[in-house]
C-alpha positions as CSV (number, residue, x, y, z in Angstrom):
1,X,107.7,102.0,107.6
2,X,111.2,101.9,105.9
3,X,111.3,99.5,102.9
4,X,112.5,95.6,104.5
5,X,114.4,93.5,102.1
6,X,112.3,89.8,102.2
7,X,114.5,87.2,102.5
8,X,112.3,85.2,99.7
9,X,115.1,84.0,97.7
10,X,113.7,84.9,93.6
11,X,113.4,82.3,90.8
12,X,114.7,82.4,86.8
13,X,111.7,80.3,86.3
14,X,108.0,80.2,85.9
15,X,106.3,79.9,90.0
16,X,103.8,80.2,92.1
17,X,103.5,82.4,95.0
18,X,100.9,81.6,97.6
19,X,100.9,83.5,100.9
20,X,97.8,84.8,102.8
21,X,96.3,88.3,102.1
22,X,98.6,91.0,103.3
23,X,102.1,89.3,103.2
24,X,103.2,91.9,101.0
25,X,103.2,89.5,97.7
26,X,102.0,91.8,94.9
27,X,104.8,94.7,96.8
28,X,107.4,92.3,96.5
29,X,106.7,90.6,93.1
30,X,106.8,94.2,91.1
31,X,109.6,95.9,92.4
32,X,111.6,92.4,91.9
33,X,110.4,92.3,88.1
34,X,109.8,96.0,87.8
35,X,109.2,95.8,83.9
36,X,107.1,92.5,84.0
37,X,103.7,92.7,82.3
38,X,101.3,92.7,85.1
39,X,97.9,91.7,85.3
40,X,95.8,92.0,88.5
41,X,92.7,89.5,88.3
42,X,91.2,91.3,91.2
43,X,90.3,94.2,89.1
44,X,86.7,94.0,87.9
45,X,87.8,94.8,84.6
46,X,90.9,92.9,84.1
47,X,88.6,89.7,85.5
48,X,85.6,89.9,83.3
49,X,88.2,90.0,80.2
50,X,89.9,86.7,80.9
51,X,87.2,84.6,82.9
52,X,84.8,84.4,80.1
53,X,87.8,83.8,77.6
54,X,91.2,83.0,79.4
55,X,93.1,82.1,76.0
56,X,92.6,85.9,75.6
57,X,96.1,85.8,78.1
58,X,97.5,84.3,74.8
59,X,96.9,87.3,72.9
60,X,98.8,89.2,75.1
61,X,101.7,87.0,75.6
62,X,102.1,86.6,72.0
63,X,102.3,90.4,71.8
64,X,105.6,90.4,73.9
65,X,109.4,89.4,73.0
66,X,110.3,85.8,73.9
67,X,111.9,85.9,77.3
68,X,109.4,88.6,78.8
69,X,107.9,88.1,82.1
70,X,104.2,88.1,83.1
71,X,102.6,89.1,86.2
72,X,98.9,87.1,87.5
73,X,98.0,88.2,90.7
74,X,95.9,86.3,92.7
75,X,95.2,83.3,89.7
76,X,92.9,81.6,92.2
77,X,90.2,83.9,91.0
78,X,89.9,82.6,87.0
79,X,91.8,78.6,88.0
80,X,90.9,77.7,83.8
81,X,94.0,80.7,83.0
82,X,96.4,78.0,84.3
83,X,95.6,75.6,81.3
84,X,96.4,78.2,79.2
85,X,99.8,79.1,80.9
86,X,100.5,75.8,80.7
87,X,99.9,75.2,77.2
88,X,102.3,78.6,77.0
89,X,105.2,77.0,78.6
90,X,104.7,74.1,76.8
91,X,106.2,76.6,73.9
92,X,109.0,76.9,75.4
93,X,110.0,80.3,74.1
94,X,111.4,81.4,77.2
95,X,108.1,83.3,78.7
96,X,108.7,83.1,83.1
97,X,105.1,83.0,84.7
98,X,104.9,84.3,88.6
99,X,101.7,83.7,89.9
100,X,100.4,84.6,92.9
101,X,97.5,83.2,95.1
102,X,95.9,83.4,98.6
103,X,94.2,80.4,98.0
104,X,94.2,77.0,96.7
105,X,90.7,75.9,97.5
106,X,89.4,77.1,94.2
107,X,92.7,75.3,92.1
108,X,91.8,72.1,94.2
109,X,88.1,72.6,93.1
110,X,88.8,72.7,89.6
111,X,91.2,69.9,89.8
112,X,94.1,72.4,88.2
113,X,97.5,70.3,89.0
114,X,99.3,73.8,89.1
115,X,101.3,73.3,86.2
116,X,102.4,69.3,86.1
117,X,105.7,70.5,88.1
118,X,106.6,73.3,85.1
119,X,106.6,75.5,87.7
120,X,107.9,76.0,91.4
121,X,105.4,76.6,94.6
122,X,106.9,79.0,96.7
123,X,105.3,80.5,99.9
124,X,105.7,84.4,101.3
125,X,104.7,84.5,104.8
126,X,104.5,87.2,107.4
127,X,107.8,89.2,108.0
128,X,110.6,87.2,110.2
129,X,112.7,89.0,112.6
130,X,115.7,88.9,110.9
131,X,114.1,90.8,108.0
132,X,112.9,93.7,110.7
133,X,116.2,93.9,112.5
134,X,116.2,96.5,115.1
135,X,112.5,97.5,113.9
136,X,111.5,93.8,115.4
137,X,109.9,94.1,118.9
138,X,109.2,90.5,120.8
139,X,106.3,92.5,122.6
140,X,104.8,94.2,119.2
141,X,104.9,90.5,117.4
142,X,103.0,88.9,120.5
143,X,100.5,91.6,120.6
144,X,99.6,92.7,116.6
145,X,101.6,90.0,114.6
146,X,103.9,90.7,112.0
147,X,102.0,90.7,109.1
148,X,103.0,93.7,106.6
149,X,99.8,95.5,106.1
150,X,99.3,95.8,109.7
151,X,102.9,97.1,110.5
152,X,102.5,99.2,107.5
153,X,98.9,101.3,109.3
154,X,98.7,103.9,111.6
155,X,96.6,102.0,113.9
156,X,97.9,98.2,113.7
157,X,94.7,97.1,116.1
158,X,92.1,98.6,114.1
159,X,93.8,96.8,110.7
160,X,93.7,93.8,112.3
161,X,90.7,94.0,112.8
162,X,89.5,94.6,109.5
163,X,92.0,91.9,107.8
164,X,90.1,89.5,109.7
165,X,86.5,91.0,108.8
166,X,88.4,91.2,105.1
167,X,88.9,87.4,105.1
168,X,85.3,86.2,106.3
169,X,83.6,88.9,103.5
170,X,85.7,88.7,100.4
171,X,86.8,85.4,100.9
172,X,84.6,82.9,102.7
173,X,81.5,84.9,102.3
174,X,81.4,86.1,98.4
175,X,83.2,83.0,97.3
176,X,80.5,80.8,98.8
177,X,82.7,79.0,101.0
178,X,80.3,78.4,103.9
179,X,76.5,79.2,103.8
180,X,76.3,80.6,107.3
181,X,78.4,83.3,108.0
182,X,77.4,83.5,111.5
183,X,78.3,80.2,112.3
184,X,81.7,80.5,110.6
185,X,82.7,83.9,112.8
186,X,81.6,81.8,115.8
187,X,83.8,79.0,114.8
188,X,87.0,81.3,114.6
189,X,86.9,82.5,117.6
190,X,86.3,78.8,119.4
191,X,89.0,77.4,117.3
192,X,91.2,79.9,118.9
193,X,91.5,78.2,122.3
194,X,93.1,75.1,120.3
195,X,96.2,77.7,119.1
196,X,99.1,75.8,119.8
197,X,97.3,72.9,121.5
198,X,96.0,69.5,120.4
199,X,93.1,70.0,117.6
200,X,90.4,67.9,119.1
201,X,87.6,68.5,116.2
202,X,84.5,67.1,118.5
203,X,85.7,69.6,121.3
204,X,85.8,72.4,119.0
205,X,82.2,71.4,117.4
206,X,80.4,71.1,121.0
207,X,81.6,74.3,122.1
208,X,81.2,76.0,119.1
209,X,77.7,74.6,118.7
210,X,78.3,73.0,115.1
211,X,78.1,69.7,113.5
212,X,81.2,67.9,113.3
213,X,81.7,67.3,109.9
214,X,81.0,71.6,109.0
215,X,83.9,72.3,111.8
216,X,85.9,69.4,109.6
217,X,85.2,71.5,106.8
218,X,86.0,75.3,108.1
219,X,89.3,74.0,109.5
220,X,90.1,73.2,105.8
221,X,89.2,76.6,104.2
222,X,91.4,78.1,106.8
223,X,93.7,76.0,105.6
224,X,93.2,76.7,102.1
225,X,92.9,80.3,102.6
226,X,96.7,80.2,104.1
227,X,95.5,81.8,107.9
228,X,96.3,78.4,110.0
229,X,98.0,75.4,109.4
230,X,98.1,71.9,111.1
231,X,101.3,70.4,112.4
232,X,101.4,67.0,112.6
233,X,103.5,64.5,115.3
234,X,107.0,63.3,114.9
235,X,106.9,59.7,115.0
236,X,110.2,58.6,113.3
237,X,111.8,55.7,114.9
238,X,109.4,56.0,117.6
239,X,110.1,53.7,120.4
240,X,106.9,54.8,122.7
241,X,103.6,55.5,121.8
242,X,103.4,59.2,120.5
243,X,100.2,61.3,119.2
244,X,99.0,60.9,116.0
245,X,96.5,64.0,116.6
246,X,98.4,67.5,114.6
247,X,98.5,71.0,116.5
248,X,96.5,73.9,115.8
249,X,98.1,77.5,114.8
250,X,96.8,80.3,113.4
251,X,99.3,81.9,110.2
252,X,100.4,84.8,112.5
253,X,100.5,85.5,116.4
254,X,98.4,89.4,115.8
255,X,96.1,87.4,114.2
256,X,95.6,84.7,117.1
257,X,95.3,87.6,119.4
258,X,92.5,89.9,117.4
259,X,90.4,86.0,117.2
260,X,91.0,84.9,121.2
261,X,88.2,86.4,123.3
262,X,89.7,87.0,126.8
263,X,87.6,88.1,129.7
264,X,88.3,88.0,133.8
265,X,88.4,85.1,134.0
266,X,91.0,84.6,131.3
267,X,95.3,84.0,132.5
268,X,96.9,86.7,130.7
269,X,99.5,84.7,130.3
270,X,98.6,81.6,128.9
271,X,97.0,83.9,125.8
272,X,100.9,85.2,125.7
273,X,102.5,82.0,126.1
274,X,99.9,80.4,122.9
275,X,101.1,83.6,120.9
276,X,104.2,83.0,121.6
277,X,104.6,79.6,120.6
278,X,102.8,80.5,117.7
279,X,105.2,83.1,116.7
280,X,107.9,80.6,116.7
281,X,106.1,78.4,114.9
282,X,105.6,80.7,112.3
283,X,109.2,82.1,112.2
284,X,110.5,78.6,111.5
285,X,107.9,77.5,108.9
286,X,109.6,80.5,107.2
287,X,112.8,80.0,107.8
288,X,112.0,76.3,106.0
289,X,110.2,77.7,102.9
290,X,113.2,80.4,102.6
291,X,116.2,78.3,103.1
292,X,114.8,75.7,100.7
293,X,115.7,73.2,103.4
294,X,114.8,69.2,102.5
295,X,113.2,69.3,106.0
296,X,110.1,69.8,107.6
297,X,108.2,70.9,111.0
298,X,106.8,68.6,113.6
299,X,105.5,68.4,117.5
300,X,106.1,65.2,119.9
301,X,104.1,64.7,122.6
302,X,104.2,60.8,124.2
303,X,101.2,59.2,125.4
304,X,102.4,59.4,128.4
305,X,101.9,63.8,127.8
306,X,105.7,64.5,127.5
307,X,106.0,67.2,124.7
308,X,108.2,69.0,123.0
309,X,107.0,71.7,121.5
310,X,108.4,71.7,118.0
311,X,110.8,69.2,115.9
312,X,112.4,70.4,112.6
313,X,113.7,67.5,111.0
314,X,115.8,66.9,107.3
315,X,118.7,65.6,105.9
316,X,121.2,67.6,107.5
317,X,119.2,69.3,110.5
318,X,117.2,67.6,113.2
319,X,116.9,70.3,116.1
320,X,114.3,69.9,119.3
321,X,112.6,73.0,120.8
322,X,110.6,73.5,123.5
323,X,109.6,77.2,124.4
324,X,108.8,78.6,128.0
325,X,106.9,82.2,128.6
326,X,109.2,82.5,131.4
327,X,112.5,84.2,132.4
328,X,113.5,81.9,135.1
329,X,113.3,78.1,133.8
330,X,113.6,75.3,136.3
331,X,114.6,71.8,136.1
332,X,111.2,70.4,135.3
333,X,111.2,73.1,132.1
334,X,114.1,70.8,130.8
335,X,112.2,67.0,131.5
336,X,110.4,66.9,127.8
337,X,113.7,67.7,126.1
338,X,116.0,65.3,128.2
339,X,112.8,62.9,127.4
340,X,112.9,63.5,123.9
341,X,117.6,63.2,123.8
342,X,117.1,59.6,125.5
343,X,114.9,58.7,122.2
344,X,116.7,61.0,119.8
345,X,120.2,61.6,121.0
346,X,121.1,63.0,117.4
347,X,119.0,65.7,118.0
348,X,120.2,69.6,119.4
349,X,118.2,70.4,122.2
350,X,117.1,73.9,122.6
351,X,114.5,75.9,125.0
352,X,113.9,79.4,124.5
353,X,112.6,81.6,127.0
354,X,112.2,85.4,127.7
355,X,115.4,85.9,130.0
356,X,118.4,87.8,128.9
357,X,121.3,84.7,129.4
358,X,122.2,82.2,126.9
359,X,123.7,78.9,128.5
360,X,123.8,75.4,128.2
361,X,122.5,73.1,131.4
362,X,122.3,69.0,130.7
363,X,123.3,69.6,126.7
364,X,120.5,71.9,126.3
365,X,120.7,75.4,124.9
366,X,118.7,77.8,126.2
367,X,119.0,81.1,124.7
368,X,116.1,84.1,124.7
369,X,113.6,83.8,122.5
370,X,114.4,86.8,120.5
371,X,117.9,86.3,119.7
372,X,117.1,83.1,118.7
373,X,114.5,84.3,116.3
374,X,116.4,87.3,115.0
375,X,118.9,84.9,113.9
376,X,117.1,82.6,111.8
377,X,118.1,84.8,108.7
């Protein structure tokens, strides 16, 4: 594949970068800061030398002009180096600090409080459509995600495939996360049905045959490993009863897809129409992190079981959209986003769907999915 410029907008200052395996993080950190001292603590080497003496990184630093520019990748692995970083910055000689993560769990462990604000936490998720341009495909992204490593292989199944056996060996398993591996590859596939739906954790337990309180726990270290997120319910100024229950969504639609088991007795479509949701979802959490917007991403869904799918709301933006695995949308497609303009009539209502038209019917836009996604640049 062709280099793609990110759209991560680069910092002067000491950050973090956190962004599952595979986002291209490590790529796009060294050819940014090309002459950067790097040091990769996944490295058996590099890792024994600073996690039995991480002041050692001072040695080093000390080495270099004021000004320079250091390099740990994936910090999560040695959490005590941040102490010393922060005791560096603390200097103030002008040393920047990029460190990168795909996980917090261990910093959350050790109680590191990433730096007391002395640097930024900045996220790098999966490529965004905009970034592809005419290399993005709607169809590809529903089917293998848009994560670079997979794009990057010459068999995208068969690397998805292996990220996820990749996640549940090097991270969960050697890291101690869970005791029973078995159980915890059962779980990701039952948690899979609840992509884009309602996270009910009893549900999830019963079918997947585990206590209650374990599921609890494996829906945090996904969460701590970066690979799903919950999103909670808009209840602003809520004049009906709404949820209070968040969504379930795995990081990336390829990886959704390579966890759902389908069968014959499976709609193909409501597997497409989860992924697709999902890739939405994942396009505008993006969009947020990149356009360092003061806003955030919800769902509403009335108790009633009106819903819109998603709500991103901030100072200067507060948009409602619901999205249809459809070409032709009827009037009943538009009845959660009227619902939701009586409430909210601030808000721009948009549905996107897979036709070909963009037009407007009862002050709702509704515009094809994949415009709409390749211009959130």
């Amino acid at each position: 594949m062709n280099k793609i410029n990110r759209f991560f907008p680069l910092e002067e200052q000491s950050f973090f970068l956190f962004g599952p395996r595979g986002t291209g993080k490590s790529t796009l950190i060294k050819e940014a800061f090309s002459k950067a001292i790097y040091i990769d603590l996944l490295l058996p080497d590099i890792y024994r030398n600073y996690s039995g003496r991480p002041e050692r990184l001072k040695d080093l630093v000390y080495a270099q002009p004021n000004g320079s520019v250091f390099i740990l990748d994936e910090v999560q692995k040695i959490p005590e180096i941040l102490e010393v970083v922060h005791s560096l910055l603390e200097e103030k000689k002008g040393w920047q600090f990029i460190l990168t993560g795909s996980s917090a769990r261990k910093l959350k462990r050790a109680n590191i409080d990433l730096l007391a604000g002395r640097a930024l936490l900045r996220h790098l998720h999966p490529f965004i459509a905009a970034e592809l341009k005419e290399l993005f495909s709607l169809e590809s992204a529903l089917n293998i995600g848009l994560l670079p490593v997979v794009l990057d292989s010459k068999d995208p199944a068969e690397t998805l495939k292996s990220y996820i056996n990749l996640y549940i060996r090097e991270e969960v398993h050697l890291e101690g996360l869970t005791r029973n591996i078995g159980d915890f590859s059962r779980f990701l596939e039952t948690i899979s049905f609840s992509h884009g739906s309602i996270l009910n954790i009893s549900n999830v337990a019963r079918e997947s045959q585990i206590e209650r309180k374990t599921v609890e726990c494996y829906v945090n270290i996904l969460e701590d490993l970066l690979i799903a997120f919950r999103l909670p319910a808009f209840s602003k100024r809520a004049k009906r009863k709404v949820s209070v229950h968040p969504k379930f969504y795995y990081f990336d639609a390829g990886v959704f897809r390579s966890l759902r088991p389908s069968g014959p007795l499976d709609r193909g479509g409501d597997i497409i129409g989860a992924a697709l949701e999902g890739l939405v979802a994942q396009h505008l959490r993006a969009w947020i992190d990149y356009k360092k917007y003061d806003s955030n991403l919800f769902f509403w869904r009335t108790s009633a079981g009106s819903e819109v799918d998603f709500i991103v709301y901030g100072q200067d933006i507060f948009w409602a959209i619901e999205v249809k695995n459809s070409a032709l949308i009827h009037n009943s497609d538009l009845r959660p986003l009227k619902s939701f303009g009586e409430e909210y009539p601030e808000a721009k209502k948009i549905l996107l769907y897979r036709g070909k038209e963009e037009i407007i019917r009862n002050d709702i836009k509704i515009q094809p999915c994949e415009s709409f996604l390749k211009e959130l640049a």
